[in-house]
C-alpha positions as CSV (number, residue, x, y, z in Angstrom):
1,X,-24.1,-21.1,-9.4
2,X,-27.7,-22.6,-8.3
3,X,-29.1,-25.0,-10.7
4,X,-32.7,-26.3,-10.8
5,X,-33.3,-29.4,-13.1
6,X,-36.5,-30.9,-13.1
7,X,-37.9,-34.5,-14.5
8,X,-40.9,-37.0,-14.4
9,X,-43.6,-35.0,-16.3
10,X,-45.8,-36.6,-18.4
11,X,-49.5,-37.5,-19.7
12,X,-51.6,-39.4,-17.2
13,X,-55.3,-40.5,-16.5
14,X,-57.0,-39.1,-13.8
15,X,-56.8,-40.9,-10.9
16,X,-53.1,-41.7,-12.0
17,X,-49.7,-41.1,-10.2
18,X,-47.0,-38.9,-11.2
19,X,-43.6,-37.9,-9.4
20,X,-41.6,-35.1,-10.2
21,X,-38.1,-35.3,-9.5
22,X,-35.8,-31.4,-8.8
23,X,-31.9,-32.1,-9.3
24,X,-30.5,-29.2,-7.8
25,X,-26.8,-28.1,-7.5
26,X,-25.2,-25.2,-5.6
27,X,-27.6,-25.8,-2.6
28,X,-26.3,-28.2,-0.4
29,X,-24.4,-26.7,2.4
30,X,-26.8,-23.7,2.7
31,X,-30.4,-22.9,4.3
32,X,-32.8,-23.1,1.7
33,X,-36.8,-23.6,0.5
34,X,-37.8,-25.8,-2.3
35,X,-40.8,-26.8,-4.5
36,X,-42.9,-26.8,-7.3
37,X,-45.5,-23.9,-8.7
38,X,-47.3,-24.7,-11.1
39,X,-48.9,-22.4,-14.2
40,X,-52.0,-23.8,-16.8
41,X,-52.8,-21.8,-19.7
42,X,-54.5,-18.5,-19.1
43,X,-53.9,-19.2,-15.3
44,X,-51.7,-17.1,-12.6
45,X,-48.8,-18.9,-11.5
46,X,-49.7,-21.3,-8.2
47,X,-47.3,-22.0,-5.5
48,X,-47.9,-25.7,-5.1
49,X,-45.8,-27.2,-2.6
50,X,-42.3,-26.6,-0.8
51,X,-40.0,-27.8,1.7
52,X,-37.6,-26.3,4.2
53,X,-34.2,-27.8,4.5
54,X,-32.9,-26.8,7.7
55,X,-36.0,-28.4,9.4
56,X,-38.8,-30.1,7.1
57,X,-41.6,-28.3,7.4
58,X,-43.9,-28.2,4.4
59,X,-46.2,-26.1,2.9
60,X,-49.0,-27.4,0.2
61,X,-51.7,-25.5,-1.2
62,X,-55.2,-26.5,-0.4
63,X,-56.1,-27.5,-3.5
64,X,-53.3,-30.3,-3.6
65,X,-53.3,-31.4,0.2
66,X,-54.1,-34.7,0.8
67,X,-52.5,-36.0,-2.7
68,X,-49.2,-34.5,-3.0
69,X,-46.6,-35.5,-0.7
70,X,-43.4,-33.4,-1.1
71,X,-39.8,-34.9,0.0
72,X,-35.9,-34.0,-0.1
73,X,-33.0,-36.7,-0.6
74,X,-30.1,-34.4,0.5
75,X,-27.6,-37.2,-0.1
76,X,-28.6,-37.1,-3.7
77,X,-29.4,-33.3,-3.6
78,X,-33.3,-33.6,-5.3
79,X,-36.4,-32.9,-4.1
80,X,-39.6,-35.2,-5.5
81,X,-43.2,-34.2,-5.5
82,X,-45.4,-37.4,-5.5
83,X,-48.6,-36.6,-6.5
84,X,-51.4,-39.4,-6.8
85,X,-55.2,-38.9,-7.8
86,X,-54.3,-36.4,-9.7
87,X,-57.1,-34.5,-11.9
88,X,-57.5,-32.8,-15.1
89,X,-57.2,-29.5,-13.1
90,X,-53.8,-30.2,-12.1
91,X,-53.1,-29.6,-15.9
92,X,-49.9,-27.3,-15.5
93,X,-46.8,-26.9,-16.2
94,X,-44.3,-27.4,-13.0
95,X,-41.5,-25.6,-12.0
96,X,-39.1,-26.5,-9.1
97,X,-37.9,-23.4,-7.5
98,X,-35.9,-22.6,-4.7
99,X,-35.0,-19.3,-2.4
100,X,-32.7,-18.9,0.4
101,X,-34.0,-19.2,3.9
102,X,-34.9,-20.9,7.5
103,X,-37.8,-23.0,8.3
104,X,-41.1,-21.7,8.2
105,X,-39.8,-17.6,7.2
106,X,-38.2,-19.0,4.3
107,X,-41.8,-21.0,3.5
108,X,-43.3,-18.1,4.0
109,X,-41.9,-16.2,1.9
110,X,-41.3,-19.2,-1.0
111,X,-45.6,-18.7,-0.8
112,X,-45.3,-14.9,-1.4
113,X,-43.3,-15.8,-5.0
114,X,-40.0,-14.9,-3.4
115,X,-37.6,-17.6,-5.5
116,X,-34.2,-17.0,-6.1
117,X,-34.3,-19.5,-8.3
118,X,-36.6,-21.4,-10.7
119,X,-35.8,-24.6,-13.4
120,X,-37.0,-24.6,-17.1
121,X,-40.7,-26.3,-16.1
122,X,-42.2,-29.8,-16.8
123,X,-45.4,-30.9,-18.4
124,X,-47.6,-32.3,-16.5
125,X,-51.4,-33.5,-18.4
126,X,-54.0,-35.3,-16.8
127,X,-57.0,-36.5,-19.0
128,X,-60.5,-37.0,-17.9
C-alpha cells in the first residue's frame, strides 16, 4: 500500500521560506511522479510542482518557477519542495501526490490531475 505523508507547513511572512517535506512508502522500487498541488479557498486545485524518479526531470508551474525548487532523497524515500519568496498568493493548502509512470509521460500526465495517490494536505499561510 502507497502512503503519502506530508510535513513543514506553516504561517510565514512574505518574502519568507518554507519547505515541505512528502514521506512516502510503497514507492521505492517502482517508476513513479511526485509533487505538490496546491488548493486556496474558492480556488481549482493547481498542480504546483513534480518530479520524475526514473530520471529527474521536473515540472513547475509558471507561477512558482524561479522560487520553488522541488527535490527527491530516495535513500530516505521523501520528496521536499523548497519554496522561498513566497507571497500571500501562494496561500493554499498542499498536497504531495504521486502516480505511476516514466520521465516526462508520467509528468505529463501528473499535470493533467492523473494521481494515483494523494496525502491528507498541509497548510501553508503567507501574510502580507
Amino acid at each position: 500500500e502507497v502512503q503519502l505523508v506530508e510535513s513543514g507547513g506553516g504561517l510565514v511572512q512574505a518574502g519568507g521560506s518554507l519547505r515541505l517535506s512528502c514521506g512516502h512508502s510503497g514507492l521505492s522500487f517502482d517508476d513513479y511522479v511526485i509533487g505538490w498541488f496546491r488548493q486556496a479557498p474558492g480556488k481549482e486545485p493547481e498542480g504546483v510542482s513534480c518530479i520524475a524518479s526514473s530520471d529527474g526531470q521536473t515540472y513547475y508551474a509558471d507561477s512558482v518557477k524561479g522560487r520553488f525548487t522541488i527535490s527527491s532523497d530516495n535513500a530516505k524515500n521523501t520528496a521536499y519542495l523548497q519554496m522561498n519568496s513566497l507571497k500571500p498568493e501562494d496561500t493554499a493548502v498542499y498536497y504531495c501526490a504521486a502516480r505511476w509512470g516514466i520521465g516526462m509521460i508520467g509528468i505529463e500526465g501528473w499535470i493533467r490531475d492523473e494521481y494515483d495517490y494523494r496525502g491528507q494536505g498541509t497548510q501553508v499561510t503567507v501574510s502580507s
